[in-house]
C-alpha positions in Angstrom: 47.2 -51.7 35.0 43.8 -50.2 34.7 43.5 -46.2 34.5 40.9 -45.1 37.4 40.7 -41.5 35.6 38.6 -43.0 33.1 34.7 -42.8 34.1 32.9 -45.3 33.2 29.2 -45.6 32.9 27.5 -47.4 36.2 25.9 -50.6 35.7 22.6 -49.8 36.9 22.6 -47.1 34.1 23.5 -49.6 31.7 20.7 -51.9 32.7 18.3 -49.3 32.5 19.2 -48.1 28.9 19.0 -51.7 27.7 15.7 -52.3 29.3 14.3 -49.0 27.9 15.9 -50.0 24.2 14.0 -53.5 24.5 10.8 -52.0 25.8 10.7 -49.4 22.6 11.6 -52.4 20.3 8.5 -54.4 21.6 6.3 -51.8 21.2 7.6 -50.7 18.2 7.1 -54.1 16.7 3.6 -54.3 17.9 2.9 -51.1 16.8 4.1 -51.9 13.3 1.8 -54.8 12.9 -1.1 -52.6 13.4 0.4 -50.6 10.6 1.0 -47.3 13.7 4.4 -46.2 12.1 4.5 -43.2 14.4 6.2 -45.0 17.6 9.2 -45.7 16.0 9.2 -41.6 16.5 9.2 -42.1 20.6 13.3 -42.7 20.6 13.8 -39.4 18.9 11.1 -37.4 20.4 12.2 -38.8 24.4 16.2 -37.3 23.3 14.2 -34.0 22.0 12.5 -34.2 25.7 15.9 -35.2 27.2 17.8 -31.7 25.1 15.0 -29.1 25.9 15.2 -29.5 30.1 18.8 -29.6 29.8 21.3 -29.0 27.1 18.7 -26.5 24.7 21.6 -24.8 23.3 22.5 -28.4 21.2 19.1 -27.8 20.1 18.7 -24.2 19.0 22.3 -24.4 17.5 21.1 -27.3 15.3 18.1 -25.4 14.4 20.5 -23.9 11.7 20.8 -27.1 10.0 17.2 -28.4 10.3 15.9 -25.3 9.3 17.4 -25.0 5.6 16.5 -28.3 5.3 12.5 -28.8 6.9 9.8 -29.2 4.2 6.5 -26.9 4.1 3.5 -29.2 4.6 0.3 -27.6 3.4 -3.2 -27.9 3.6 -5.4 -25.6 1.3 -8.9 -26.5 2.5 -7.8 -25.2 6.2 -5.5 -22.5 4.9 -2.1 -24.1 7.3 1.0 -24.3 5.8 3.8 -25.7 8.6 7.4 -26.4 8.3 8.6 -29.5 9.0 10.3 -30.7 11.6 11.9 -26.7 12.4 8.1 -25.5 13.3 7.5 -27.6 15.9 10.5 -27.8 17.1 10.5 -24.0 17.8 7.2 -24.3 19.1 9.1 -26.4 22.1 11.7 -23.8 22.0 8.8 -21.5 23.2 7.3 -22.7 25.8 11.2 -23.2 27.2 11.4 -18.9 26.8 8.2 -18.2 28.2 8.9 -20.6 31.2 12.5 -18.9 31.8 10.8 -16.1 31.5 8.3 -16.8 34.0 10.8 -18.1 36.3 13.0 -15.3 35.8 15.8 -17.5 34.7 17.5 -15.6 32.2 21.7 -15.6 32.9 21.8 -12.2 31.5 19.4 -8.5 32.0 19.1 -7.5 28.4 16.1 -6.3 28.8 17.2 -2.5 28.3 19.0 -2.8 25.1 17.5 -0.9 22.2 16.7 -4.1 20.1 15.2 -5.9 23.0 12.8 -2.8 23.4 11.7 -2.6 20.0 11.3 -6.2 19.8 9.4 -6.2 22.5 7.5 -3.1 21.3 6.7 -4.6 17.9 5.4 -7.8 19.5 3.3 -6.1 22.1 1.8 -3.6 19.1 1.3 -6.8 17.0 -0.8 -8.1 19.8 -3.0 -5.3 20.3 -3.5 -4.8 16.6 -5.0 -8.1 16.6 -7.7 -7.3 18.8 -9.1 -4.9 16.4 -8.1 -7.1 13.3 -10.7 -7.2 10.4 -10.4 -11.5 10.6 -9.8 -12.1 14.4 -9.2 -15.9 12.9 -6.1 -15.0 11.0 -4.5 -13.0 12.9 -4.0 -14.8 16.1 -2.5 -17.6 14.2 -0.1 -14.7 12.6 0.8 -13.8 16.1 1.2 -17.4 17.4 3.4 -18.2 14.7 5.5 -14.8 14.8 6.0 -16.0 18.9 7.6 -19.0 17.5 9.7 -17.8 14.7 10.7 -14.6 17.2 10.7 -15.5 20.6 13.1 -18.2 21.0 15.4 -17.1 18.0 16.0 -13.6 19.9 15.6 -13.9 23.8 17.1 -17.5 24.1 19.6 -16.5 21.4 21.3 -13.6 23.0 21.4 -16.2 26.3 23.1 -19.0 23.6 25.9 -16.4 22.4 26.4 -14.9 25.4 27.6 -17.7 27.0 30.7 -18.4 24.8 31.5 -16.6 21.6 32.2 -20.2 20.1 28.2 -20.8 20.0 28.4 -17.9 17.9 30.7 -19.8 15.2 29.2 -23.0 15.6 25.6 -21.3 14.5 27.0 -19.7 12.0 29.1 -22.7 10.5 26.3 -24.4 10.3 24.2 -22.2 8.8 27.3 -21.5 6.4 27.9 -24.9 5.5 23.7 -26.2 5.4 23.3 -23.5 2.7 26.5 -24.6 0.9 24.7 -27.9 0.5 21.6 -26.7 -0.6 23.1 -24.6 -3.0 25.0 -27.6 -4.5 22.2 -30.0 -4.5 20.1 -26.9 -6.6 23.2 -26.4 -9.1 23.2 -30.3 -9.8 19.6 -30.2 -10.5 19.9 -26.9 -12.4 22.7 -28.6 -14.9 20.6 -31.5 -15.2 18.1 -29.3 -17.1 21.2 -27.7 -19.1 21.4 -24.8 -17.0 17.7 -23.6 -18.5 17.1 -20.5 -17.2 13.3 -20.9 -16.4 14.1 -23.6 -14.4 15.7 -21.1 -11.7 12.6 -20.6 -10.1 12.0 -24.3 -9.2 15.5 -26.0 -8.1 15.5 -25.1 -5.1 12.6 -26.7 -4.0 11.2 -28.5 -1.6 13.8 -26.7 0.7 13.1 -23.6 -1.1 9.5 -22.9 -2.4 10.5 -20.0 -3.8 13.6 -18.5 -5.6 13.5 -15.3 -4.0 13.0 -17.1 -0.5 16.4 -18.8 -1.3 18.3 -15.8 -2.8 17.5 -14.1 0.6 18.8 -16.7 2.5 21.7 -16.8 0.4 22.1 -13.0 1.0 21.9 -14.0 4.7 24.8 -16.1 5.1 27.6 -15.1 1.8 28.9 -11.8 4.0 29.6 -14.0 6.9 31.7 -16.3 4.7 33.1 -13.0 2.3 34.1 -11.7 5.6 36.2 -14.8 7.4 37.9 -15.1 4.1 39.7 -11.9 5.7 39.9 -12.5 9.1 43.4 -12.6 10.2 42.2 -15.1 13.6 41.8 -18.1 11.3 44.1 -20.7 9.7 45.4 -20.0 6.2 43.1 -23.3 5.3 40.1 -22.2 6.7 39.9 -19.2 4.9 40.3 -20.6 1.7 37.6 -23.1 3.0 35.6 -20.1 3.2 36.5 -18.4 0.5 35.6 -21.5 -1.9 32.1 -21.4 0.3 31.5 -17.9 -0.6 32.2 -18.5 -4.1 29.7 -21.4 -3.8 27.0 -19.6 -2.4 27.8 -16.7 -4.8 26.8 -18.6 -8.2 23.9 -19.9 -6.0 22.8 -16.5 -5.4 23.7 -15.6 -9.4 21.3 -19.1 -10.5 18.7 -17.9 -7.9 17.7 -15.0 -10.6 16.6 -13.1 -7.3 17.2 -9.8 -8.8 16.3 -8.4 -5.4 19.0 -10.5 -3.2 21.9 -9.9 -6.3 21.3 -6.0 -6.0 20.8 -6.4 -2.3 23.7 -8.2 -1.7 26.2 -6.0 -3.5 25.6 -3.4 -1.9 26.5 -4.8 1.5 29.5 -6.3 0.8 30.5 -2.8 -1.0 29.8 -1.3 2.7 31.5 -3.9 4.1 34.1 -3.9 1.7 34.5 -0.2 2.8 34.3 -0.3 6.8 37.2 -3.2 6.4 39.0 -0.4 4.3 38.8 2.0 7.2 37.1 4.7 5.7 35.6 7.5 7.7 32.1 7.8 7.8 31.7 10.9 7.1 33.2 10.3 3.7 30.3 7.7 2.9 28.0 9.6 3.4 28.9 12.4 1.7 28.7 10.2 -1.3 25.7 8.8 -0.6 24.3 12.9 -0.4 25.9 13.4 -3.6 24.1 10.4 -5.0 20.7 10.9 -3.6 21.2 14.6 -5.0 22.2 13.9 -8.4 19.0 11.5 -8.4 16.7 14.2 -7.5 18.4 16.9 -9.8 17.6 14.1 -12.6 14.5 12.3 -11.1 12.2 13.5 -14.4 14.9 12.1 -17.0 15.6 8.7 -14.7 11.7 8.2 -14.3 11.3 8.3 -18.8 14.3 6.0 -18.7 12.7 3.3 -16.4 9.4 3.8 -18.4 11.0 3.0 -21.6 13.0 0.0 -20.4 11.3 -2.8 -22.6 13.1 -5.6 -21.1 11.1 -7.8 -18.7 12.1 -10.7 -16.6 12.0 -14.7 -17.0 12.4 -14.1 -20.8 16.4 -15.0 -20.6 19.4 -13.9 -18.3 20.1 -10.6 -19.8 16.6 -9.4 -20.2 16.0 -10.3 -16.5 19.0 -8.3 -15.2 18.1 -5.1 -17.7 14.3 -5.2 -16.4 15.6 -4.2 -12.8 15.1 -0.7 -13.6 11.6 -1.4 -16.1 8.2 -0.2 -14.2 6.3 0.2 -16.9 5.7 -3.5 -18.7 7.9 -6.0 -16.5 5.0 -7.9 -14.7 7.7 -8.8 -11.7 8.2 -4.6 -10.9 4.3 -3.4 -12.0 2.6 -6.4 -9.4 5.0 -4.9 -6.6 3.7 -1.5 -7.7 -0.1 -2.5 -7.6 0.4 -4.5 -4.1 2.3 -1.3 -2.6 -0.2 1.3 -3.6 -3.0 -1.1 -2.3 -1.1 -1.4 0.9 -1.2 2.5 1.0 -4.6 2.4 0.5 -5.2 0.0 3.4 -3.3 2.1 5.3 -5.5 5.5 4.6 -8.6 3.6 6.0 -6.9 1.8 8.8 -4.0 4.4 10.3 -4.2 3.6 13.7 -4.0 -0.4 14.1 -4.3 -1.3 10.6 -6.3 -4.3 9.3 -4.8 -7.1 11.6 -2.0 -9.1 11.4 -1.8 -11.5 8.9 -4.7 -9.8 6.9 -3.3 -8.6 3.6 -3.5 -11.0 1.2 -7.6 -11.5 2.4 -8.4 -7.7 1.9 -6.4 -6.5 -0.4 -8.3 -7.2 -3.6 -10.6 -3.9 -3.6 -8.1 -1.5 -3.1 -6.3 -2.4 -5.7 -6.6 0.7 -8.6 -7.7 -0.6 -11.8 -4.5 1.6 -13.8 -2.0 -0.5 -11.6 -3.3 -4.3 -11.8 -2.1 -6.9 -14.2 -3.0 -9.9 -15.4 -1.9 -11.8 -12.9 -3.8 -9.6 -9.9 -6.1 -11.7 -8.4 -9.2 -11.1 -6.6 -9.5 -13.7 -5.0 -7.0 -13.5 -2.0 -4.4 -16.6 -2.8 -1.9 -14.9 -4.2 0.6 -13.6 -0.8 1.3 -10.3 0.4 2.1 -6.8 0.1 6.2 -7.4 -1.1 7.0 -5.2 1.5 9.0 -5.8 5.4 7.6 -2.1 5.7 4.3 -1.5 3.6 3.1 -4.7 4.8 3.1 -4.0 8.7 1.9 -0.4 7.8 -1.3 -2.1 6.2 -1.7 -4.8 8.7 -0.6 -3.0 12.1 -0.8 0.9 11.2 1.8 3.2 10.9 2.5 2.8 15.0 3.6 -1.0 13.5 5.7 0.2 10.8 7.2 2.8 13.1 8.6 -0.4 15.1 10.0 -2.4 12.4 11.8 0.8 11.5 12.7 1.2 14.9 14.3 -2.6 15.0 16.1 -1.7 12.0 18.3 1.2 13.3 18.9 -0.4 16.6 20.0 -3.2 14.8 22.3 -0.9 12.3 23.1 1.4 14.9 24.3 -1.2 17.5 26.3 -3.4 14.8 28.1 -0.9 13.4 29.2 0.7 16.8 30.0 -2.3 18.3 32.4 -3.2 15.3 34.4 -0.3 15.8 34.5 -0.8 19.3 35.6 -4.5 19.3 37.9 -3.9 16.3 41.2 -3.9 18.3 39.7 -5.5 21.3 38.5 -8.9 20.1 38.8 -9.5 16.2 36.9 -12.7 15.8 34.3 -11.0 17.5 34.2 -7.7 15.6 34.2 -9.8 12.3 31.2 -12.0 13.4 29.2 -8.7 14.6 30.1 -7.0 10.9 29.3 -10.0 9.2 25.4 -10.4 10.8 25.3 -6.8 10.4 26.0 -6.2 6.8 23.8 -9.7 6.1 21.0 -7.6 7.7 21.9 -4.8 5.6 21.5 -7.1 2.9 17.9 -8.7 3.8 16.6 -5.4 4.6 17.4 -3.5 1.6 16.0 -7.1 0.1 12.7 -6.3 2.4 12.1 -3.0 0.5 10.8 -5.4 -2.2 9.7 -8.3 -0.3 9.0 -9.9 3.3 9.6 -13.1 4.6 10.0 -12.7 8.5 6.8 -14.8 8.4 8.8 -17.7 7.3 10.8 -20.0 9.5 13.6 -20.2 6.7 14.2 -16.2 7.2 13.1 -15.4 10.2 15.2 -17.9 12.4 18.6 -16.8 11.2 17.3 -13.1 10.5 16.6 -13.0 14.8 19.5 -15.3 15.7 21.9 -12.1 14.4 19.8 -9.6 15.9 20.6 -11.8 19.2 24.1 -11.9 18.5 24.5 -8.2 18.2 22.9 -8.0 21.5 25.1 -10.6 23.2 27.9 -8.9 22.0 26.8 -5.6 23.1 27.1 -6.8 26.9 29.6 -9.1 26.4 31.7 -5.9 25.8 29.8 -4.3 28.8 31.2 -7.8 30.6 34.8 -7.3 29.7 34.8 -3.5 30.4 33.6 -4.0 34.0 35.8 -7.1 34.8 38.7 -5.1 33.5 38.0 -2.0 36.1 
């Protein structure tokens, strides 16, 4: 007897998916004897189509795979460097928020929060910055690809997670699991050179162009997996799933030799570590006091210390970890020095709006001070940017611009950590997923004091994705409390 609860797909849909299929392979196989290899890109480009008018959640949610794994195409002679396929893709993504936007079709008013309005401050002082910008060229490509990499991530993000806290674990797993990959794929290729420690820097390309690019990440995504290795809502299994994932991503992180992201990282899982413990605030930070105290009380006697250090980094494993603290002859620490000061000096010239978006690494060559370059200074303006998520807007957008970014960061820190403490007994999955995104911004941000990369697709994606879930959870909270009175 046949079961009528079953659907099954009409026949007129069938005939046209099979008349569609042999179309495509026609044209494909003309196509291919002109040697045009790019239509066999129409199948996959039509389900893109079919996913942005109406399921874009599948597609921002598997953003967190592609991006980890999309490949920087550049070109020198135009100065374009694009990610591929995440760029792109995002750049879909939107014209999708700026159509809801236009159309006022947003499920949700989050348009009052606190990291909405600095957002949307930043943006809007970003814009107007590059009207007075000292290379108009540059930096409305900076803006263009900021909307991109900022845009969708945040305001179609906080729509995503709203929705159902399970798009929230499916991004992160993702994410999670993508970065496990890459991390195993780097250690494979890192044995195959005997463990070399020189070789750090290079396996983890071409996902990674950089080793401190992929320590950040990896800063990004370990406290979420440190952190559901303790969360009572999942299965004994799973959390020794994540507990083996964190202690995969953790000798990534230690191979990286991002001293930045190893320092950076520590010290947010120690404050997570401590909020888990339950205690009071006011205890932490009377120890920081005490710490910031003893460090000025010694500042002169710390200061010849670090002067003396000798050791410098890339030389071996030991000698890279002892030359955190050397700013006198470790080339790493005395470049970060020289582009700081020369981001100052930007800064004293232009304190209003800055030099434009996008600008530094064009400009900054004579206000560099001859006592801080070294031999790899360059005057030439190829070698990046100020090393900074702070000095570098305050060169390129004023101190109004670095006033925002500073503004972001304590509505992020402030809403995270409140929200934790609120949700704690309420909802624990959801109080572990908001500590988790906000202790891994903890960790990128005291990783920004020494570099920036919310120009890149491969921070900046996941970086704004947690800033939306914080939000999300925010009102979800608002939600519940309302529907309960």
């Amino acid at each position: 007897m046949l079961d009528k609860s079953k659907k099954t797909i009409p026949n007129k849909t069938i005939f046209w998916i099979f008349l569609s299929a042999i179309i495509l392979a026609v044209v494909n196989t003309i196509a291919m004897g002109y040697e045009f290899y790019y239509v066999a890109l129409i199948p996959f480009l039509l389900l893109l189509l079919y996913y942005y008018f109406f399921s874009y959640e599948k597609i921002f949610l598997a953003l967190a795979v592609i991006i980890p794994f999309s490949i920087t195409i550049e070109n020198i002679d135009f100065n374009l460097a694009l990610s591929i396929p995440s760029e792109p893709i995002l750049l879909g993504l939107l014209i999708l928020a700026l159509y809801r936007f236009i159309s006022n079709n947003s499920p949700i008013g989050y348009s009052k929060h606190s990291i909405t309005i600095t957002i949307i401050i930043y943006f809007v002082w970003l814009v107007f910055s590059a009207f007075f910008s000292q290379i108009p060229v540059v930096s409305w490509k900076f803006v263009l690809a900021h909307a991109w990499l900022m845009i969708p991530a945040y305001f179609l993000g906080v729509s995503v997670f709203f929705k159902d806290i399970k798009y929230q674990n499916i991004f992160l797993n993702l994410y999670l699991f993508s970065l496990v990959i890459i991390v195993i794929i780097a250690v494979i290729k890192h044995a195959g050179y005997n463990f070399d420690f020189k070789m750090s820097y290079l396996v983890s390309q071409p996902f990674y162009r950089d080793h401190t690019i992929y320590g950040a990440a990896l800063s990004l995504i370990i406290p979420f997996a440190f952190m559901q290795t303790f969360n009572k809502t999942n299965h004994l299994n799973n959390r020794i799933l994540y507990f083996i994932c964190f202690l995969v991503l953790t000798l990534g992180l230690i191979l990286s030799s991002s001293r930045a992201a190893w320092v950076s990282t520590a010290i947010a899982l120690v404050v997570g570590v401590i909020i888990l413990l339950g205690i009071k605030f006011r205890y932490v930070l009377l120890g920081l006091v005490i710490i910031f105290t003893l460090f000025f009380i010694n500042y002169q006697s710390i200061m010849f210390q670090m002067e003396r250090n000798p050791n410098v980094s890339r030389k071996d494993a030991t000698s890279h970890v002892r030359s955190i603290t050397n700013i006198s002859t470790d080339l790493s620490n005395t470049e970060r020095i020289n582009r700081w000061v020369s981001a100052i000096r930007i800064a004293q010239d232009h304190p209003v709006v800055g030099s434009g978006p996008g600008t530094y690494q064009f400009i900054y060559a004579p206000y560099q001070l001859p006592q801080y370059q070294t031999y790899i200074s360059t005057n030439t303006g190829t070698k990046g940017n100020a090393h900074s998520e702070f000095l570098g807007p305050l060169s390129e957008t004023g101190i109004p611009g670095m006033l925002t970014v500073i503004a972001i960061v304590i509505s992020l820190f402030v809403t995270g950590f409140r929200l934790f403490f609120k949700l704690k007994k309420l909802d624990t999955n959801r109080s572990m997923i908001v500590l988790s995104v906000t202790i891994a911004l903890l960790a990128y941000f005291l990783h920004g004091l020494l570099n920036n990369f919310l120009d890149t697709d491969k921070i900046a994606y996941p970086v704004w994705a947690y800033a939306a879930i914080l939000t999300a959870n925010y009102y979800w909270l608002h939600w519940y409390k309302k529907e309960m009175n």
